[in-house]
C-alpha positions in Angstrom: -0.2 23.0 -15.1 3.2 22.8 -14.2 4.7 20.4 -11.6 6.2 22.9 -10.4 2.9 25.2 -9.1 2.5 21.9 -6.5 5.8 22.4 -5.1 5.6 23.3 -0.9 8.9 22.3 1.6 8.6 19.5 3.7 11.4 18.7 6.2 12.2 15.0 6.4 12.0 15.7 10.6 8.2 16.4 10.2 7.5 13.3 8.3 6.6 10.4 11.3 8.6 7.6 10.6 6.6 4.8 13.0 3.3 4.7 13.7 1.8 6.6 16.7 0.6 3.9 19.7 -3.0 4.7 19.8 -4.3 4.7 16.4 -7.1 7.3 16.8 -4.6 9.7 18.3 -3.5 11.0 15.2 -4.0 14.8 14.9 -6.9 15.8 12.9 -7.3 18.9 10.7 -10.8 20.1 10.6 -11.8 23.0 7.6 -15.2 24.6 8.3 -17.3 24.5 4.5 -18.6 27.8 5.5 -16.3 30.3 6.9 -13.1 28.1 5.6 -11.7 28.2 9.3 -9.2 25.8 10.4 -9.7 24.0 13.6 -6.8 21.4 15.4 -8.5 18.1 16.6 -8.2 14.6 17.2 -9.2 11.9 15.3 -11.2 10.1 18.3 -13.3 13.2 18.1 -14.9 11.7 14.8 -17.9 11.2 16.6 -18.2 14.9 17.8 -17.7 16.3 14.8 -20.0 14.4 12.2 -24.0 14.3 12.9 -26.5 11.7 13.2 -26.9 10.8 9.3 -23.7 11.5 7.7 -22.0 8.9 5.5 -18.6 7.6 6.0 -17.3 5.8 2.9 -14.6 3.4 3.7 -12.3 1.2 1.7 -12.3 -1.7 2.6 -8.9 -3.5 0.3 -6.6 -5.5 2.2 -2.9 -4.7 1.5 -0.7 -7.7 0.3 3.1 -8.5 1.8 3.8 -7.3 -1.6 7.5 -6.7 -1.1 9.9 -9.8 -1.6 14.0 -10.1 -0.8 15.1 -13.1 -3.2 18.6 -14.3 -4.3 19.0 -15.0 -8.1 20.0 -18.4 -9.1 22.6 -19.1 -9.5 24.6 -16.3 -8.6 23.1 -15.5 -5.4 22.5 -11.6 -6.3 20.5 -10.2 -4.5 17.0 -8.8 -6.0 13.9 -7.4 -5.1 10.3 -8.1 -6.6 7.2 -5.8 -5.8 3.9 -7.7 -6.9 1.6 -5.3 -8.1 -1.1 -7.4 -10.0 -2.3 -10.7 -10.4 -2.6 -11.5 -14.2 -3.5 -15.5 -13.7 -3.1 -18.0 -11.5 1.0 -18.3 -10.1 1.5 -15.0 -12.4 2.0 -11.8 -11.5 2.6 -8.5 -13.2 5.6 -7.0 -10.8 8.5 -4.6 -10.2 12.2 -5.8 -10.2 15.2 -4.3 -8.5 17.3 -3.9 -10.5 15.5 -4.3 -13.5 19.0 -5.4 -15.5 19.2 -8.3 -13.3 15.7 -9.6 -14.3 15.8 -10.8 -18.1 13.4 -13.1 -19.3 14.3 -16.4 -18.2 16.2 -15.4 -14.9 14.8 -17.4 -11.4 14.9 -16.1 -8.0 14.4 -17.7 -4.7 12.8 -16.4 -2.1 12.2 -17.5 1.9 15.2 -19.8 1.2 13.4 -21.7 -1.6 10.1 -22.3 -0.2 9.3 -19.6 -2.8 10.5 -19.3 -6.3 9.9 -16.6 -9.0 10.6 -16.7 -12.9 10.7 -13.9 -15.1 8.8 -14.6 -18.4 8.8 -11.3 -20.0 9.4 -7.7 -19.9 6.1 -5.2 -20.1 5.8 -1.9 -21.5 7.5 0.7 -19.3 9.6 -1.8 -17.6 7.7 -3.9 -15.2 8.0 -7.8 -15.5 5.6 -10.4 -15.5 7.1 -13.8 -13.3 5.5 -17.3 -12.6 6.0 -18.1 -9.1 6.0 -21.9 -7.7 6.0 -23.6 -4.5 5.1 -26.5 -2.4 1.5 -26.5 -1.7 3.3 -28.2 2.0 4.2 -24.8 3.1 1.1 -23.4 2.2 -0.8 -21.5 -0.6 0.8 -18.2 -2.1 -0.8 -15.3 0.3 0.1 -17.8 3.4 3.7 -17.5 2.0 3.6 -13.8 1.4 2.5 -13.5 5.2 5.2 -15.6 6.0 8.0 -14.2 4.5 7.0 -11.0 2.4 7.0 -6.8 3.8 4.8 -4.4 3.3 5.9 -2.2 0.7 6.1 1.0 2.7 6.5 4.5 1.1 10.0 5.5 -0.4 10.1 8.3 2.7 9.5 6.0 5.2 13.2 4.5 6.1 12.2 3.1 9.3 11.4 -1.2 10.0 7.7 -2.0 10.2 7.8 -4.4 13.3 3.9 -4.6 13.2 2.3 -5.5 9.6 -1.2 -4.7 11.1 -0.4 -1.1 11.8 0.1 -0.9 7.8 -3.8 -2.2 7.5 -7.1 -1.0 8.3 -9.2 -2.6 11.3 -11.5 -3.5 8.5 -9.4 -4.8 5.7 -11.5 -7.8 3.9 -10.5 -8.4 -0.2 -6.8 -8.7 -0.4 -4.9 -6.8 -3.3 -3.7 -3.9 -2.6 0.2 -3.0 -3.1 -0.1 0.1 -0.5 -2.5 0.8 2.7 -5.4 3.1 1.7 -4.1 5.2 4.1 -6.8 7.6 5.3 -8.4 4.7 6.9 -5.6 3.8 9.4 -6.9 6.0 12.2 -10.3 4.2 12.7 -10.3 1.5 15.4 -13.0 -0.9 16.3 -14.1 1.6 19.6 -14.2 4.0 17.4 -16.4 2.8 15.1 -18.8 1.4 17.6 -18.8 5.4 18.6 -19.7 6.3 15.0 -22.5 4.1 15.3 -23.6 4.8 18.3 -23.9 8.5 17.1 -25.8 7.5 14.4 -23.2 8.0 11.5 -23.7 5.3 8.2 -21.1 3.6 6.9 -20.6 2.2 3.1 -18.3 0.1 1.8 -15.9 0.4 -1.6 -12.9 -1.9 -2.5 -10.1 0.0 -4.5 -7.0 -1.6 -4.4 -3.9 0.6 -4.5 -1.7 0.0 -7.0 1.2 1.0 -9.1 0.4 4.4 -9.2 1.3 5.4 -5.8 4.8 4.1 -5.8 5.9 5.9 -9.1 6.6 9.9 -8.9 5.2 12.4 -11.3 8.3 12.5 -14.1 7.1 15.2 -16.3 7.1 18.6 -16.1 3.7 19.3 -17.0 1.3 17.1 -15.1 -1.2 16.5 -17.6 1.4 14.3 -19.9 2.1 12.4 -16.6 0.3 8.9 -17.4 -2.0 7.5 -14.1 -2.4 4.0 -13.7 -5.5 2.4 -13.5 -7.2 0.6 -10.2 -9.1 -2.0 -9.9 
């Protein structure tokens, strides 16, 4: 299969760049199994369209600030790192941009030092693994990602996140995801007492989104494309 077979226009104008108010508001498509018909809905019309008895499977990973501005020491360049996964305790496998500006060795503040990242080697296929260190004063590392990390927003979305929640489910519990499982954003917590009101069961999974999501599919024929794993 060719990358190429997947290929279908999509002007930048239709791609919503903030999140709509109301989270259940978001227009729903609705295919019928049997006759293959397309039908225009809403998502707050969950409850009308499931039955009494149908599962809803949910993920339930929290994403991470993952996304961190620093400045290099000494020469105050400016650099980027995206954590992606926690190897050990303080280290994390991550992304670095630019890469030639993260070599083994190199530091970077971040927060204006209340945060501070070394690079201690370079993976296969580029990524970096970095110790970070800080003053337990300020907090433990996810307090200091909430305090001064971003969410690490899709490549086609150019526009500020002023709310973190909106990039989080309304029931988010095991943090470690890099990216929101997005399909779950629409639910809120009416709408779920709805669902269970109509008698619709709910289970629980936790896959955290990872690298795989941030990095395009490079080769021409998708089945030498490499997928990374999830935890």
């Amino acid at each position: 299969m060719k990358k190429s077979d997947f290929y279908f226009d999509l002007p930048d104008e239709l791609i919503a760049q903030s999140p709509i108010e109301h989270r259940d508001h978001a227009r729903l498509l609705c295919v019928s199994r049997m006759a293959g018909a397309l039908e225009h809905r809403y998502f707050y019309e969950l409850p009308d369209i499931l039955s009494p008895g149908d599962l809803l499977v949910l993920n339930d990973s929290k994403v991470i600030p993952a996304r961190l501005l620093g400045i290099k020491e000494p020469t105050g360049a400016a650099i980027e790192f995206l954590l992606l996964e926690k190897k050990a305790d303080d280290i994390w496998e991550i992304l670095v941009r630019p890469g030639r500006k993260a070599m083994p060795g190199t530091v970077v503040s971040f927060g204006g030092g209340i945060l501070r990242g070394e690079v201690l080697d370079i993976l296969e296929g580029g990524n970096r693994l970095a110790r970070f260190s800080y003053d337990l004063g300020h907090g433990d590392f996810y307090a200091l990602l909430d305090q001064i990390g971003l969410m690490p927003l899709p490549h086609y979305i150019t526009e500020k996140l002023e709310d973190n929640t909106r990039y989080q489910t309304v029931y988010a519990k095991d943090r470690g995801s890099a990216a929101a499982p997005t399909a779950g954003l629409h639910f809120t917590p009416d709408l779920l007492n709805r669902l269970d009101e109509k008698g619709i069961d709910r289970a629980f999974v936790t896959l955290h989104v990872g690298l795989g999501t941030f990095r395009p599919v490079k080769s021409d024929n998708i089945e030498d494309h490499r997928m990374h794993t999830e935890h």
